[in-house]
ZAGUMI-457913 format. One record per residue (C-alpha): residue in one letter; x, y, z. Coordinates in steps of 0.25 Angstrom, whole numbers, always signed. Example, Ala and Ser with C-alpha at 12.3 -4.5 7.8 and 13.67 -1.06 7.14 Angstrom:
! ZAGUMI-457913
(rec "A" (+49 -18 +31));
(rec "S" (+55 -4 +29));
END
This chain:
! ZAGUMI-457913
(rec "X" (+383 +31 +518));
(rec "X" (+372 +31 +530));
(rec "X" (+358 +33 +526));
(rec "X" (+345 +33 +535));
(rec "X" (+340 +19 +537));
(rec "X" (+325 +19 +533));
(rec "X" (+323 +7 +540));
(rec "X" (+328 +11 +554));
(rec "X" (+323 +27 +550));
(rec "X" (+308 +17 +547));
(rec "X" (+309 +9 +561));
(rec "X" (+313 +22 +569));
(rec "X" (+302 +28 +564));
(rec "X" (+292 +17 +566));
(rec "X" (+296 +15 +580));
(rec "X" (+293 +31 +581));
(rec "X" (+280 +28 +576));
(rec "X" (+276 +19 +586));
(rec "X" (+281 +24 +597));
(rec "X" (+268 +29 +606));
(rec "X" (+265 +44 +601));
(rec "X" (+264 +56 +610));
(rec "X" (+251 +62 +612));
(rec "X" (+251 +74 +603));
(rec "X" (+247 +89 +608));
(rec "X" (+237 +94 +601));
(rec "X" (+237 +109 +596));
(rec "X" (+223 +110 +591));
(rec "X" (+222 +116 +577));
(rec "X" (+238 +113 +574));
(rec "X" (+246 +105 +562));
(rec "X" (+259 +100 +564));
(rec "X" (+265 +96 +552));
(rec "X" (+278 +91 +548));
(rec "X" (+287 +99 +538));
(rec "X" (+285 +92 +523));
(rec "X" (+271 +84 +527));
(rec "X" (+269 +76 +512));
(rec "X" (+282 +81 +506));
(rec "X" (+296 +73 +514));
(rec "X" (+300 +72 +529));
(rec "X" (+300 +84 +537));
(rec "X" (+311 +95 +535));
(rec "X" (+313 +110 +541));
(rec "X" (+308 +122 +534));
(rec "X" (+319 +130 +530));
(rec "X" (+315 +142 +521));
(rec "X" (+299 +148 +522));
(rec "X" (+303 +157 +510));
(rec "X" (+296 +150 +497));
(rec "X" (+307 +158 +487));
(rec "X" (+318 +151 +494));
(rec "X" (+315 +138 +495));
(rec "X" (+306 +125 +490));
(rec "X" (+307 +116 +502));
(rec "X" (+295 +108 +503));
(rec "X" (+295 +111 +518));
(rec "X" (+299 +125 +517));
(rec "X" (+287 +125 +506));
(rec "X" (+277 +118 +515));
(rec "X" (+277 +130 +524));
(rec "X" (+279 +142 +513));
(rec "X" (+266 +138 +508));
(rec "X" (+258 +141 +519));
(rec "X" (+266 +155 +522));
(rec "X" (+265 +157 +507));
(rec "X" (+254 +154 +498));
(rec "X" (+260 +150 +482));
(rec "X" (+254 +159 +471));
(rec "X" (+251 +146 +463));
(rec "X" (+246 +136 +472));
(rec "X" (+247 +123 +464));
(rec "X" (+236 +112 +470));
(rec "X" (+240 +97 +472));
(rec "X" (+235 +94 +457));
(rec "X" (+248 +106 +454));
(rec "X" (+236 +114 +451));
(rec "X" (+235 +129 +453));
(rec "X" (+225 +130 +465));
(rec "X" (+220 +146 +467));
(rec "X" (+215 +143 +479));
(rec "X" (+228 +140 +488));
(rec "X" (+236 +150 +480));
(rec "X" (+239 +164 +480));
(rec "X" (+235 +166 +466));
(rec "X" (+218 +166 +463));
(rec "X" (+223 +165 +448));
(rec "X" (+234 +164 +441));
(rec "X" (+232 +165 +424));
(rec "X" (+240 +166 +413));
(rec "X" (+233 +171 +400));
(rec "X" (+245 +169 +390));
(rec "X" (+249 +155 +393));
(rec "X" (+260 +158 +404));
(rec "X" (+266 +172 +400));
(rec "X" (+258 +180 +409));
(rec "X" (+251 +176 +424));
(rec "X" (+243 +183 +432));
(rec "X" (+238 +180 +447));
(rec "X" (+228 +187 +455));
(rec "X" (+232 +186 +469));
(rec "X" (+224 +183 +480));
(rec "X" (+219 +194 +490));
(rec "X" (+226 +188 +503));
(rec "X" (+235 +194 +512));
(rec "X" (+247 +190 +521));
(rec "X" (+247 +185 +534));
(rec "X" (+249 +199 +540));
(rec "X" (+238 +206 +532));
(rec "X" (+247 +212 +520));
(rec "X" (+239 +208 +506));
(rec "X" (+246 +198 +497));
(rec "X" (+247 +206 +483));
(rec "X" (+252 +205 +470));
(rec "X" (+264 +210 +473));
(rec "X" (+269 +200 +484));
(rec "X" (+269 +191 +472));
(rec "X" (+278 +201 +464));
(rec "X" (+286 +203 +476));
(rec "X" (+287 +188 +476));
(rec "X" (+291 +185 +462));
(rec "X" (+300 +198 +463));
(rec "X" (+308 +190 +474));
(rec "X" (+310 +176 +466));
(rec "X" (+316 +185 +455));
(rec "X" (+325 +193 +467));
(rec "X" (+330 +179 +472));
(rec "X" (+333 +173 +459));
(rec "X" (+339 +159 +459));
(rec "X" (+338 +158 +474));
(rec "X" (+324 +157 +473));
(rec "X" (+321 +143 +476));
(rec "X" (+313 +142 +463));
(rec "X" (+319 +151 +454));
(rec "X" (+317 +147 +440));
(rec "X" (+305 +136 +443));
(rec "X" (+291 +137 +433));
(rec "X" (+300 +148 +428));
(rec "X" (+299 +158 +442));
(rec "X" (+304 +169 +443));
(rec "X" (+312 +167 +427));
(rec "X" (+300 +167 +419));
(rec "X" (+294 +178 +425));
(rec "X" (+296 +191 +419));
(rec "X" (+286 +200 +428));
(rec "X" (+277 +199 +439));
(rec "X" (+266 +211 +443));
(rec "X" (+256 +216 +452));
(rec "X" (+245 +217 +440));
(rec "X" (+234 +220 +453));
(rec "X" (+228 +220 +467));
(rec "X" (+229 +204 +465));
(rec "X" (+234 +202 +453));
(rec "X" (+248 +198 +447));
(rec "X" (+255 +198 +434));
(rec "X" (+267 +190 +429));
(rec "X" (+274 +188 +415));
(rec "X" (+282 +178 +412));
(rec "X" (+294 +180 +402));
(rec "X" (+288 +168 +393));
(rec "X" (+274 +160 +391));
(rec "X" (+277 +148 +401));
(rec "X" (+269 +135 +402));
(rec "X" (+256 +139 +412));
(rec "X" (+255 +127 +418));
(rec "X" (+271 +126 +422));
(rec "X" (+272 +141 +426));
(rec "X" (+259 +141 +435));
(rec "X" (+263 +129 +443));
(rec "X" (+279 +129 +443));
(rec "X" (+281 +143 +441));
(rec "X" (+270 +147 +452));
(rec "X" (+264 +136 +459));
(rec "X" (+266 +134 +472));
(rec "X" (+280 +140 +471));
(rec "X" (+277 +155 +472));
(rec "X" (+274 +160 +486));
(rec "X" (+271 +175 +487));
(rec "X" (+278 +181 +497));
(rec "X" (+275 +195 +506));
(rec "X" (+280 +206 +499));
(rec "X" (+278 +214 +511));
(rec "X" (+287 +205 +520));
(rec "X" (+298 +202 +511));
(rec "X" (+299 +213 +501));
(rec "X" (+310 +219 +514));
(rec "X" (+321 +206 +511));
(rec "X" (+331 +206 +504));
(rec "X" (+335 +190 +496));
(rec "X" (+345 +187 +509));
(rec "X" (+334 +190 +520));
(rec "X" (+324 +181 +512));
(rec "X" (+334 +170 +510));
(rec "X" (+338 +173 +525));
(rec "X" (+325 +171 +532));
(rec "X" (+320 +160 +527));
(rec "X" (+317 +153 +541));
(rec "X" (+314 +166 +546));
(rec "X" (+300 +166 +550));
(rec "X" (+297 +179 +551));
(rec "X" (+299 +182 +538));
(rec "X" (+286 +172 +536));
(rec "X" (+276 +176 +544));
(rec "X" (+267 +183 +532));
(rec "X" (+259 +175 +526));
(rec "X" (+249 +172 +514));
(rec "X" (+247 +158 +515));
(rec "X" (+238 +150 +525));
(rec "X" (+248 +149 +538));
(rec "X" (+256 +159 +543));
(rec "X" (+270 +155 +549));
(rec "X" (+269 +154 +569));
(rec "X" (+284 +149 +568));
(rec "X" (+294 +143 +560));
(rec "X" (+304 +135 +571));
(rec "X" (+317 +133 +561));
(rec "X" (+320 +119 +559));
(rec "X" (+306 +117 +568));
(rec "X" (+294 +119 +563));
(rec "X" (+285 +130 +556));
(rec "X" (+272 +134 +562));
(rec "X" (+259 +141 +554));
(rec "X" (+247 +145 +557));
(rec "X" (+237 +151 +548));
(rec "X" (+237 +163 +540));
(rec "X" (+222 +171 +542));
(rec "X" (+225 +178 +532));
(rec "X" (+225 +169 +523));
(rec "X" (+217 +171 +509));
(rec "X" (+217 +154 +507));
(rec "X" (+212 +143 +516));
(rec "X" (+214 +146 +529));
(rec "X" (+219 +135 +539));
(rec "X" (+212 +127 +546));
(rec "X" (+223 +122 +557));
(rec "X" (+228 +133 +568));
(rec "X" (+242 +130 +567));
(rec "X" (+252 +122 +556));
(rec "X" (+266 +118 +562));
(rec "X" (+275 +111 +553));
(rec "X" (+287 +103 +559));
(rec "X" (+299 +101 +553));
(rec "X" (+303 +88 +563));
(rec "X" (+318 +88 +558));
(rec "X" (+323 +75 +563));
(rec "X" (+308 +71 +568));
(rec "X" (+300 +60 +562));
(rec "X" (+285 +64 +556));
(rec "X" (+277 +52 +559));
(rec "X" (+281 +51 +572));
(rec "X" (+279 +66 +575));
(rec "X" (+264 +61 +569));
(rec "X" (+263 +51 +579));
(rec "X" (+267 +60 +589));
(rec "X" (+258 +71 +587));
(rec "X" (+271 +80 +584));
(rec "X" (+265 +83 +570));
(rec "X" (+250 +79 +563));
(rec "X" (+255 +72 +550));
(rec "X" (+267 +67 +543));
(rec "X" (+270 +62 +530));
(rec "X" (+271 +45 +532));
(rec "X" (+286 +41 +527));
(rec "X" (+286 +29 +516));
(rec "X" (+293 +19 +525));
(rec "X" (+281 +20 +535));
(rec "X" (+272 +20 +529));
(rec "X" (+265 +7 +536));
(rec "X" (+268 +11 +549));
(rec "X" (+264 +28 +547));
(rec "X" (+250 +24 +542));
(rec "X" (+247 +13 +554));
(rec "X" (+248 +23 +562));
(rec "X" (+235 +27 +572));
(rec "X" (+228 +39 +572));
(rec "X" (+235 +45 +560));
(rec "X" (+229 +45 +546));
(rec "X" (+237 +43 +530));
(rec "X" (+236 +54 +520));
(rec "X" (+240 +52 +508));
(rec "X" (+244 +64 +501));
(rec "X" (+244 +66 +484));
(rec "X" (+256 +66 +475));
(rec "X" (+269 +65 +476));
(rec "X" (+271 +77 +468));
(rec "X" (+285 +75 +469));
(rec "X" (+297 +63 +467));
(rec "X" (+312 +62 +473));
(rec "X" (+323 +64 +465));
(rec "X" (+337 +61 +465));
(rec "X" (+344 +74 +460));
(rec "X" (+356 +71 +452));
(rec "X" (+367 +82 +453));
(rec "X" (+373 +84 +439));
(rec "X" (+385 +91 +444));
(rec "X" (+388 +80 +455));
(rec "X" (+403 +79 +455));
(rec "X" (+403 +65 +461));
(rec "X" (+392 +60 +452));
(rec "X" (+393 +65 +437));
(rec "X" (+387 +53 +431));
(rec "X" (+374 +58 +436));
(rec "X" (+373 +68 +425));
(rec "X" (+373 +54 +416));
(rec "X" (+358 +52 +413));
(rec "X" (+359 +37 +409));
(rec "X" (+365 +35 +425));
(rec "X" (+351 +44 +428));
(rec "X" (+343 +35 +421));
(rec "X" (+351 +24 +427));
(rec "X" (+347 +28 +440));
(rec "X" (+334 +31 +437));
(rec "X" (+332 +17 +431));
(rec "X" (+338 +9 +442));
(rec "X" (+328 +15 +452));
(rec "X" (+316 +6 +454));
(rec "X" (+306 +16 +459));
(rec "X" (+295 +7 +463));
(rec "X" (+303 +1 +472));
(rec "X" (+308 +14 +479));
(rec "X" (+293 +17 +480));
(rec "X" (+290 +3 +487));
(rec "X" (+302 +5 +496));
(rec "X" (+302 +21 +499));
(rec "X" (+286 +26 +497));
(rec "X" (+278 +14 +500));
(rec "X" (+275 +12 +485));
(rec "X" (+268 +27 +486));
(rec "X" (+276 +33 +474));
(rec "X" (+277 +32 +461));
(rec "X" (+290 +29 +454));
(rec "X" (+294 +43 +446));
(rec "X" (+304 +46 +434));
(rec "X" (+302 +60 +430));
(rec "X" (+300 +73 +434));
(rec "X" (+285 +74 +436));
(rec "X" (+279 +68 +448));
(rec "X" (+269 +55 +445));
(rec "X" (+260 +61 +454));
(rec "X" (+259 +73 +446));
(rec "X" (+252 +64 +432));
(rec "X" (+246 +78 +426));
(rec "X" (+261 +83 +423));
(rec "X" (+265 +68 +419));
(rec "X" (+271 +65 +405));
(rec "X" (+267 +53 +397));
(rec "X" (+280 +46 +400));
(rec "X" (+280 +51 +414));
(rec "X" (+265 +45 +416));
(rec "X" (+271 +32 +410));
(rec "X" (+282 +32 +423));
(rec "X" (+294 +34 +413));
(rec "X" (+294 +20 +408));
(rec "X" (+309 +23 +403));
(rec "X" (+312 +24 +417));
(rec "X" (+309 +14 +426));
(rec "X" (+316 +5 +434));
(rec "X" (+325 -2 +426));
(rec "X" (+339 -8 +431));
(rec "X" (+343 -14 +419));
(rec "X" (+343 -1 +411));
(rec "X" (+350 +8 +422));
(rec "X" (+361 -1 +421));
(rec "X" (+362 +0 +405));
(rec "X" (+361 +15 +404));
(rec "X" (+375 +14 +415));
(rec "X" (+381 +5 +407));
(rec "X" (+379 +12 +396));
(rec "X" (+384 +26 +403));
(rec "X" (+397 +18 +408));
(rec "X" (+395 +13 +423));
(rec "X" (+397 -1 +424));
(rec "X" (+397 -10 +437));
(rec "X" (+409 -9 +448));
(rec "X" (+412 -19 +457));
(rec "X" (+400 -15 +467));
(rec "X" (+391 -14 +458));
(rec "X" (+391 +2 +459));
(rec "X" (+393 +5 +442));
(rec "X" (+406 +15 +438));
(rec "X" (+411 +23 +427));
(rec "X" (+425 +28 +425));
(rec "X" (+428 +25 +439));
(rec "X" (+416 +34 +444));
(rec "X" (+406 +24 +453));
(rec "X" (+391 +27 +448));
(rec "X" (+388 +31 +464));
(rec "X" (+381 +43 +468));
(rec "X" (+375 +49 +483));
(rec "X" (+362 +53 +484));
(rec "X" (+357 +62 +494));
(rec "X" (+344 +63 +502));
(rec "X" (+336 +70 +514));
(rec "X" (+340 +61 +526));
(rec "X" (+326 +62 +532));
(rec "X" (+320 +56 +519));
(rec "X" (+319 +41 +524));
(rec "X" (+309 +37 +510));
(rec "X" (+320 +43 +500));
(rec "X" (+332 +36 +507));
(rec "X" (+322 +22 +503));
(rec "X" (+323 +30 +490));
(rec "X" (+338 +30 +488));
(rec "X" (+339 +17 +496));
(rec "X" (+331 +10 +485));
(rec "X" (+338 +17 +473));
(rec "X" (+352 +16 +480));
(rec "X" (+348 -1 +477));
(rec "X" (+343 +2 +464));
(rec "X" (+353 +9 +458));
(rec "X" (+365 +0 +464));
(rec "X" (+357 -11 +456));
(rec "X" (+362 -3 +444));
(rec "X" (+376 +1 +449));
(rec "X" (+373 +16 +453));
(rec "X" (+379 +18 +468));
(rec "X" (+370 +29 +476));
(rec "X" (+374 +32 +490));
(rec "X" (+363 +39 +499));
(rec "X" (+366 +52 +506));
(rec "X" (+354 +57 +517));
(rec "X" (+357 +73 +520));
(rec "X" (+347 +84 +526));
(rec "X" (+336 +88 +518));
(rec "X" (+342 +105 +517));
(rec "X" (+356 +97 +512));
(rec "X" (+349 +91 +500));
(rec "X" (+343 +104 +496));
(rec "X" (+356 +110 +500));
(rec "X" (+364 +102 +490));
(rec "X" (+354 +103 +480));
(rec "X" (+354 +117 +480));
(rec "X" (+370 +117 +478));
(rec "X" (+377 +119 +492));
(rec "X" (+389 +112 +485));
(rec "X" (+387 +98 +489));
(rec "X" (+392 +90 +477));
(rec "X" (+380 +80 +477));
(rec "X" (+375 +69 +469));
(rec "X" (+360 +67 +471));
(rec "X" (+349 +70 +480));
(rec "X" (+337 +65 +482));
(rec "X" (+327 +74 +484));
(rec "X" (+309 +74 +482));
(rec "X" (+303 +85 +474));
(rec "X" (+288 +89 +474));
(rec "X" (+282 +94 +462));
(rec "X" (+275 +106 +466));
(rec "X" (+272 +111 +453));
(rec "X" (+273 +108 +438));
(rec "X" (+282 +98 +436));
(rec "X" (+291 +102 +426));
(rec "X" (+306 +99 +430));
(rec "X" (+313 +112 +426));
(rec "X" (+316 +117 +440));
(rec "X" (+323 +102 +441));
(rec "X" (+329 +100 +429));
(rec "X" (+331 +112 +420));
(rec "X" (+346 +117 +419));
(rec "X" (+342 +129 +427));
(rec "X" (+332 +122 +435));
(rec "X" (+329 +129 +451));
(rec "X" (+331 +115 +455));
(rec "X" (+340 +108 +445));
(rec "X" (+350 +104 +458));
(rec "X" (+354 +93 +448));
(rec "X" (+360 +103 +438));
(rec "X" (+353 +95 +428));
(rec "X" (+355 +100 +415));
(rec "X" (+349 +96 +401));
(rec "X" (+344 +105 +390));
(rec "X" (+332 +97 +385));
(rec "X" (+329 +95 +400));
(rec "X" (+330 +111 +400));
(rec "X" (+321 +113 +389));
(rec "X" (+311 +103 +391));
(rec "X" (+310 +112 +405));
(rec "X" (+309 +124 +398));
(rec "X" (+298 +118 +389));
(rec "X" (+287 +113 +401));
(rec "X" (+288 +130 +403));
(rec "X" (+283 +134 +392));
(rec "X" (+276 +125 +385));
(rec "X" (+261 +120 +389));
(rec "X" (+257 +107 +389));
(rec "X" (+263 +95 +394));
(rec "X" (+273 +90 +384));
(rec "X" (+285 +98 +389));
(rec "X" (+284 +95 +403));
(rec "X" (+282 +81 +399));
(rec "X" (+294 +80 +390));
(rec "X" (+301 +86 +403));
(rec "X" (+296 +77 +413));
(rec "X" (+301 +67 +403));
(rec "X" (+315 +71 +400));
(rec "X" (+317 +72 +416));
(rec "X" (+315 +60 +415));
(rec "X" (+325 +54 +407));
(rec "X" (+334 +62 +411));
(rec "X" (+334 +58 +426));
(rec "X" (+340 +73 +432));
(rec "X" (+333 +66 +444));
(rec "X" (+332 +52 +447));
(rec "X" (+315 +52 +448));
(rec "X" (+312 +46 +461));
(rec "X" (+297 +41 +469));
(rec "X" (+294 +50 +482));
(rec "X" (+283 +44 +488));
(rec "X" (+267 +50 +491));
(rec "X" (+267 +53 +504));
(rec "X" (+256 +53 +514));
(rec "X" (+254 +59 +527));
(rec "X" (+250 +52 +541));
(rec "X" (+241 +64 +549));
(rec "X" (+232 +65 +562));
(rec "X" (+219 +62 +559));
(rec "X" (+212 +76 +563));
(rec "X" (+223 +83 +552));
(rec "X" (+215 +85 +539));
(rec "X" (+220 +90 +524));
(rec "X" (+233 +84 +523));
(rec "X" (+233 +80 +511));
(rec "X" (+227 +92 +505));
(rec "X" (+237 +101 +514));
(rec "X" (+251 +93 +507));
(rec "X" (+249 +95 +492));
(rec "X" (+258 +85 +483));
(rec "X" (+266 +97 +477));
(rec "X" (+272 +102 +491));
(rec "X" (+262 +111 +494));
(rec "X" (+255 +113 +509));
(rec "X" (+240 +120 +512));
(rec "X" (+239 +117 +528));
(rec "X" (+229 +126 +526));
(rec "X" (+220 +113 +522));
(rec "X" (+221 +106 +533));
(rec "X" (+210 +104 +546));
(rec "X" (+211 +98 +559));
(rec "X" (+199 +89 +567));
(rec "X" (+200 +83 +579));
(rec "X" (+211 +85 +590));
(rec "X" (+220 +91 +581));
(rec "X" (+208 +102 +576));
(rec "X" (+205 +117 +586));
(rec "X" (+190 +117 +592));
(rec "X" (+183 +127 +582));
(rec "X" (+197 +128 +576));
(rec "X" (+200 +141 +568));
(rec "X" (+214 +142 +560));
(rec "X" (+220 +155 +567));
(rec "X" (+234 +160 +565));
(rec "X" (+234 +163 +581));
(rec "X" (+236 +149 +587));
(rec "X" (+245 +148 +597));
(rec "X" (+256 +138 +594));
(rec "X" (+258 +123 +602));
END
């Protein structure tokens, strides 16, 4: 099966590198970015509309059109100032919630009110399961009513008390983006799903940019909202680059763009480089994992937890750190993020001692479950060989070292994988069931929130593409929303863990290469996914004599 090399994709790229770099023309007071900057390799935007989908790229852009209710800080904290909410209180221990809205307006002078939040609500309920986080902190389920209560002010009741701390920031946070009642009260459910790309349909906005032009499959261009009611931008222009089939870094040397995210393998050579400065951002917030699928036709004995643990076991993470991230990861075994120690259980803190590497016990848990050597090494069962394919996104060069490492790993122990790279949109395709009879995909997750695993994991979890099904697993789940504290998300976090529904894998901290007169970077890219452009500043060259942020600049 024919994978990309990573050597010869490494020594292309090098030779890109240092080849001698055009002269870059300047547009004073302009950005260029590429698409997913601090999150994976560029990829194009293909929905703006934040109730139908959960792209980090798409989402990169839907923040800036659409400031959150609940903005959550890097810390996963609720930060009044970035968010749409002034407050947000509940005085009986998650029953009952109320916001008082700010006073802003959309970009086309029409107040934001309390009922654009209704309306918004009203429309997750209207699209059911087909909106993109239907069922996740228990949205739109749990809610049982939501009101205009006054001038700025909204009221919502919940069917149940839920866990505050789990509702604010999974339920809420950073995932509910009010939208212009005014603009799409006119829609039927087909138009919205329709327009999508449609750009028209995005021009009003209550967040910091406002959308110039949106080139499908191109590029998106913002410039900043006047109107509004946060911090306003302090660069004329943002254009975010999708580069398909293009190569950041050497888009950076070129002056195509003004910064890129440096990929693991070269990392020597992208920090050498002249006239450029390092950013390191915080997290990861985040780690890849190899979805099982439990209904796979092809590979049953993946519903088997002890060839789960196997796998799991067989797996030496430092090494796939050393080879893939340049030893900047931290080997993962559970649901919950290391980066993310404040929601860490005990055993979790400890890195799942049970866990670790450890050969010799991945082959006794399969000889116990009845694979045994063949005659190339590759274990079998009833005739069946213990040999599955794992897909991956073909422009992902560091999780193909990923799969490249465990592919030697697990033969050690007699599993067989064979390593599939397809488009990005066909992985999210097949996981959201176009028929494909799959066996796993490698994909990465940020945690954007509270990191409970009930949208992953739970039988009726949004994003359960496993179809992963376990009672405890589901009641452990149901717990963390109701119950305070941190036991239950511990004793969740910590069942996940032994039961493998993933295969827990590192992803790497990234950091960013950037022109030297390009300031706020790291306080721009969040590590939960989320974008404020707004923060950024411009000196030298790159910065507008007596610059002023104005939504009038003409494009390059």
């Amino acid at each position: 099966m024919s994978i990309p090399n990573p050597r010869r994709i490494g020594a292309l790229l090098t030779c890109a590198l240092l080849c001698a770099a055009a002269a870059p023309v300047q547009t004073c007071g302009t950005v260029v970015l590429p698409i997913g900057l601090g999150q994976g390799a560029p990829s194009a935007v293909t929905s703006l509309n934040p109730l139908l989908t959960n792209s980090i790229y798409n989402q990169e852009v839907i923040y800036q059109i659409y400031r959150p209710l609940i903005w959550l800080d890097r810390h996963l904290d609720y930060d009044p100032a970035l968010s749409l909410a002034s407050a947000a209180v509940t005085p009986d221990g998650g029953h009952t919630w109320r916001f008082t809205i700010k006073p802003w307006q959309w970009s086309d002078g029409v107040p934001v009110t309390p009922a654009d939040v209704v309306f918004t609500f009203e429309l997750m309920r209207r699209l059911g399961p087909s909106y993109v986080l239907s069922g996740i902190g228990g949205v739109p389920d749990f809610i049982q009513s939501v009101r205009a209560t006054g001038p700025h002010d909204v009221t919502m009741t919940l069917n149940h008390p839920v866990n505050p701390d789990w509702f604010l920031r999974l339920g809420l946070g950073n995932s509910v983006k009010v939208l212009p009642e005014h603009v799409y009260r006119s829609l039927s459910l087909r138009e919205m799903r329709m327009r999508q790309t449609d750009p028209t349909l995005f021009k009003v906005s209550d967040g910091p940019f406002v959308l110039a032009d949106y080139a499908v499959g191109r590029h998106i261009v913002l410039v900043p909202n006047p109107r509004y009611g946060g911090i306003q931008p302090r660069i004329r222009r943002l254009v975010l680059d999708f580069l398909e089939g293009g190569n950041a870094l050497q888009a950076l040397r070129s002056g195509e763009i003004d910064a890129a995210s440096i990929p693991f393998e070269l990392w020597d050579l992208a920090t050498a480089l002249p006239n450029l400065r390092t950013i390191k951002l915080d997290g990861p917030f985040g780690y890849l994992s190899m979805i099982m699928n439990f209904r796979s036709r092809n590979a049953p004995f993946l519903r088997d937890l002890r060839v789960r643990q196997a796998i799991a076991l067989a797996l030496d993470q430092n090494e796939i750190i050393s080879l893939a991230y340049h030893g900047q990861a931290k080997p993962v075994h559970g649901s919950v993020p290391p980066a993310i120690t404040r929601f860490l259980s005990p055993e979790a803190r400890a890195g799942y001692p049970s866990m670790q590497f450890s050969p010799a016990r991945a082959r006794a848990l399969l000889d116990a479950a009845g694979w045994h050597p063949g005659p190339d090494g590759t274990r079998v069962k009833d005739g069946q060989r213990l040999q599955f394919e794992v897909e991956v996104s073909s422009g992902a060069i560091d999780r193909f070292i990923v799969l490249q490492a465990a592919q030697r790993n697990l033969a050690a122990v007699g599993i067989g994988i064979d390593i599939r790279g397809v488009e990005f949109s066909e992985l999210i395709a097949t996981l959201q069931g176009n028929g494909h009879d799959w066996n796993s995909i490698v994909i990465a997750w940020t945690v954007e929130a509270f990191p409970d695993s009930q949208e992953f994991f739970s039988s009726d979890g949004a994003q359960n593409f496993g179809h992963f099904e376990d009672k405890k697993m589901d009641a452990l789940n149901a717990a963390v929303a109701t119950t305070a504290g941190s036991q239950a998300l511990d004793e969740a976090q910590d069942y996940a863990a032994e039961q493998q529904p993933f295969i827990f894998l590192p992803t790497g901290a990234i950091s960013l290469l950037a022109r030297p007169e390009l300031h706020g970077l790291r306080d721009m890219a969040s590590p939960t996914g989320t974008w404020s452009p707004e923060l950024l500043s411009l000196s030298g060259d790159m910065a507008c004599p007596a610059q002023t942020a104005s939504a009038g600049t003409s494009a390059r």
